[in-house]
N, C-alpha and C positions, 0 to 999 in steps of 0.2 A: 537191481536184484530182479531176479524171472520170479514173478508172484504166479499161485495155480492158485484153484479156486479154493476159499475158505472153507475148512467143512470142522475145525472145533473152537473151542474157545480161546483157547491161548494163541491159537490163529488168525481169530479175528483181534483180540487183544495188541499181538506186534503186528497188526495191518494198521488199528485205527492210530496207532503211538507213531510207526512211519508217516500215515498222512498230515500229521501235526508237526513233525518236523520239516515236512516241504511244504507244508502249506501256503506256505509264498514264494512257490517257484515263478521263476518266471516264467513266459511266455513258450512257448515251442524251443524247450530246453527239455533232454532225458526223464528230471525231476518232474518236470509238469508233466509227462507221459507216464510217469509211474503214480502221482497223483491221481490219472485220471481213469488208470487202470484198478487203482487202488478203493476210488468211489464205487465202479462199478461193481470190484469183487464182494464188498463190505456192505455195497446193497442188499446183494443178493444174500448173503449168506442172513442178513438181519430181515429180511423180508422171510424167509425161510425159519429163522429160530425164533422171532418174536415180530410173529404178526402184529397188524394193527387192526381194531374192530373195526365193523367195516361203519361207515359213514352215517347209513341211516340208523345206526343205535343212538349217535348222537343226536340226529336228528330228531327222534322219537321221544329222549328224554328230553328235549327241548320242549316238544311238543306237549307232553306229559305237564311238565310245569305251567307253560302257559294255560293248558284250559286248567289248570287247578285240580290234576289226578294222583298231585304228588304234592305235600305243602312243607317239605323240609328236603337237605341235601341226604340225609340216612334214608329217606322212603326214595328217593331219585334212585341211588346209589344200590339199595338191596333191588330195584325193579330191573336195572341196568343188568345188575351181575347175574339174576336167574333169567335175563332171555338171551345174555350171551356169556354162559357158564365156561365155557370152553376159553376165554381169555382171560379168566380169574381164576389160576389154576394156586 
C-alpha cells in the first residue's frame, strides 16, 4: 500500500491495525518497508496529536516528593497538572 502522511484519526487507527499485522515481517521483504514506513508515519502524527510532557515535569515531581513538598500522590498530581495545564486538557 503507498501510505501519505497521517493527518486524522481513523488514519492513524488503519496505520497502527496494519503495523500489527506485519509485525513480524521479515527481514528486507516489502512488509518490513511498509512496517518501517509505517513507525515513522504514526510517529509523527502522535508526536503531533498527543504530545508527551516534557521530561523535567517529571523530574520536578520527583524532586517535590523527595525533599517532602508534596506528602501524597493527589497533592504531586494537582501540583503536576497546574504547572503543565496544557497536557491535562
Amino acid at each position: 500500500m503507498n501510505w501519505k502522511a497521517i493527518k486524522t484519526e481513523e488514519e492513524h487507527v488503519k496505520a497502527v491495525k496494519r503495523m500489527i499485522e506485519i509485525f513480524h515481517a521479515e527481514p528486507n521483504t516489502p512488509e518490513d518497508d511498509e512496517l518501517k514506513i509505517l513507525c515513522l508515519l504514526v510517529k509523527d502524527y502522535e508526536d503531533k496529536k498527543h504530545p508527551m510532557p516534557e521530561l523535567n515535569a517529571l523530574d520536578e515531581a520527583f524532586d517535590d516528593v523527595a525533599n517532602g513538598r508534596v506528602h501524597s500522590h493527589e497533592q504531586a498530581m494537582a501540583k503536576i497538572k497546574s504547572r503543565f495545564s496544557k497536557h491535562f486538557k
